[in-house]
ZAFI-855812 format. One record per residue (C-alpha): chain; residue in one letter; x, y, z. Coordinates in nm, 2 decimals. Layout:
N
kette / rest / x / y / z
A / a / X / Y / Z
...
//
This chain:
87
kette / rest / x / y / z
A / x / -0.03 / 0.83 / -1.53
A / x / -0.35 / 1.07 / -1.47
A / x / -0.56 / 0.76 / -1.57
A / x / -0.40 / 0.54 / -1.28
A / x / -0.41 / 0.86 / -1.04
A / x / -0.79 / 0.92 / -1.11
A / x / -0.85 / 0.53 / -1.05
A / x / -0.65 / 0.53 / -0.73
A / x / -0.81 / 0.83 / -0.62
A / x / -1.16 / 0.64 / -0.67
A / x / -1.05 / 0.36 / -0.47
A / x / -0.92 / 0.54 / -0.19
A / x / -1.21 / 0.76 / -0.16
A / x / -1.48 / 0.42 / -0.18
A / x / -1.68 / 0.39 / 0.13
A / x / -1.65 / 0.02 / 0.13
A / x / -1.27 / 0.02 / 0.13
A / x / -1.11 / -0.11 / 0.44
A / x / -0.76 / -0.15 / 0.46
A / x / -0.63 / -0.45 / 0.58
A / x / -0.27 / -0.35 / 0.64
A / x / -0.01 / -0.06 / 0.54
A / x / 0.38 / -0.11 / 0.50
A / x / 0.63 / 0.17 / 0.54
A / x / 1.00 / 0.22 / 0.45
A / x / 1.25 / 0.52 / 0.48
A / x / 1.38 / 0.53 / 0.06
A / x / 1.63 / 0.86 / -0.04
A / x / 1.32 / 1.07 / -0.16
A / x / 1.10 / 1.01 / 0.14
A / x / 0.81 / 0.75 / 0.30
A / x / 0.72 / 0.46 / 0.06
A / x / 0.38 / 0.35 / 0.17
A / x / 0.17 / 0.05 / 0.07
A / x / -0.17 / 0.04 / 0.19
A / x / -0.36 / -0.35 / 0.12
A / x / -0.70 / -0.33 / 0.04
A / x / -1.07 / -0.48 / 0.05
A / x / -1.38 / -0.36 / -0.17
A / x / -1.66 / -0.52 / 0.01
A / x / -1.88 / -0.45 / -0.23
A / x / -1.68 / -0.65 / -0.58
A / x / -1.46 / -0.81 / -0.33
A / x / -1.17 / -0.74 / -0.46
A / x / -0.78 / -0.72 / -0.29
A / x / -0.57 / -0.41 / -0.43
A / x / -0.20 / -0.27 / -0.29
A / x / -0.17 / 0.08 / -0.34
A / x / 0.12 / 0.31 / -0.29
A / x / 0.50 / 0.39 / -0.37
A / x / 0.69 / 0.71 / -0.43
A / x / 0.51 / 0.71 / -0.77
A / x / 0.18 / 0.59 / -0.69
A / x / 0.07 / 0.26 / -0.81
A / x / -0.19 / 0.03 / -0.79
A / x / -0.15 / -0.36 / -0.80
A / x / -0.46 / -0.55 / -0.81
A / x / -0.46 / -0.91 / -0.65
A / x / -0.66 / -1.18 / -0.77
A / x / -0.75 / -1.33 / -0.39
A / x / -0.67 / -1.27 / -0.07
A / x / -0.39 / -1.54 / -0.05
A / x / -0.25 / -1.36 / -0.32
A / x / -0.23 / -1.01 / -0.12
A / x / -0.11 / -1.21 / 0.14
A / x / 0.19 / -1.30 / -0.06
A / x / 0.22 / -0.96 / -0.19
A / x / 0.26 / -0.83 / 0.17
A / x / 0.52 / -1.07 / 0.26
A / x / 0.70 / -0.99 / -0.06
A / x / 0.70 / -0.62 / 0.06
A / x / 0.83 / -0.69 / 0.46
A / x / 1.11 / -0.85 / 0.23
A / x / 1.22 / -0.57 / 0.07
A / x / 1.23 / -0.42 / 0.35
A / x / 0.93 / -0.27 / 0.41
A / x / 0.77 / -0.26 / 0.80
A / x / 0.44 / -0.17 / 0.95
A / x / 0.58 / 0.13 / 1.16
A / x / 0.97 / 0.35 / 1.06
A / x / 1.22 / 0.35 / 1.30
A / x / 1.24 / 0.65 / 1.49
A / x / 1.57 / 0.90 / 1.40
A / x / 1.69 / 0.99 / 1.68
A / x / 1.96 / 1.29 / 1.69
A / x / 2.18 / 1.44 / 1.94
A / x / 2.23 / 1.79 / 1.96
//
C-alpha cells in the first residue's frame, strides 16, 4: 500500500493533471470519491480514489469513459444529496 500511496500522491500533485470529472457516494464509513484524470504530458487517463485509495489506470479515454459510467452505476453521482434534519 505505501508504494500505491506514494504514486497517487505523485499524480495528484503533477502540474499537468487536470481532472476531467469526480464521482461521489455516501458508503457507512464516509465520502467515496473518484477523481478521472488526464496527464497532458504521457497522455494518459487514470481514476483515483475510494475509501482505501486506489488508482485504476485506463488505457484511452473511451475506456475512462466507460469506467465513469460503470461508477454512476453503482451508484455513484457528481454532487451527495443533502441530509437534511429536523430538530
Amino acid at each position: 500500500m505505501p508504494a500505491l500511496f506514494g504514486i497517487v500522491n505523485y499524480l495528484i500533485s503533477m502540474q499537468n493533471l487536470i481532472t476531467l470529472a469526480s464521482l461521489r457516494k455516501q458508503t457507512r464509513k464516509g465520502v467515496s470519491t473518484w477523481r478521472f484524470l488526464h496527464d497532458a504530458e504521457t497522455d494518459r487517463y487514470f481514476a483515483v480514489g475510494g475509501e482505501q485509495l486506489k488508482l485504476i489506470p485506463a488505457t484511452s479515454k473511451k475506456h475512462l469513459l466507460s469506467m465513469y459510467e460503470n461508477f454512476k452505476s453503482y451508484g455513484y453521482k457528481k454532487e451527495l444529496a443533502m441530509q437534511l434534519s429536523f430538530a
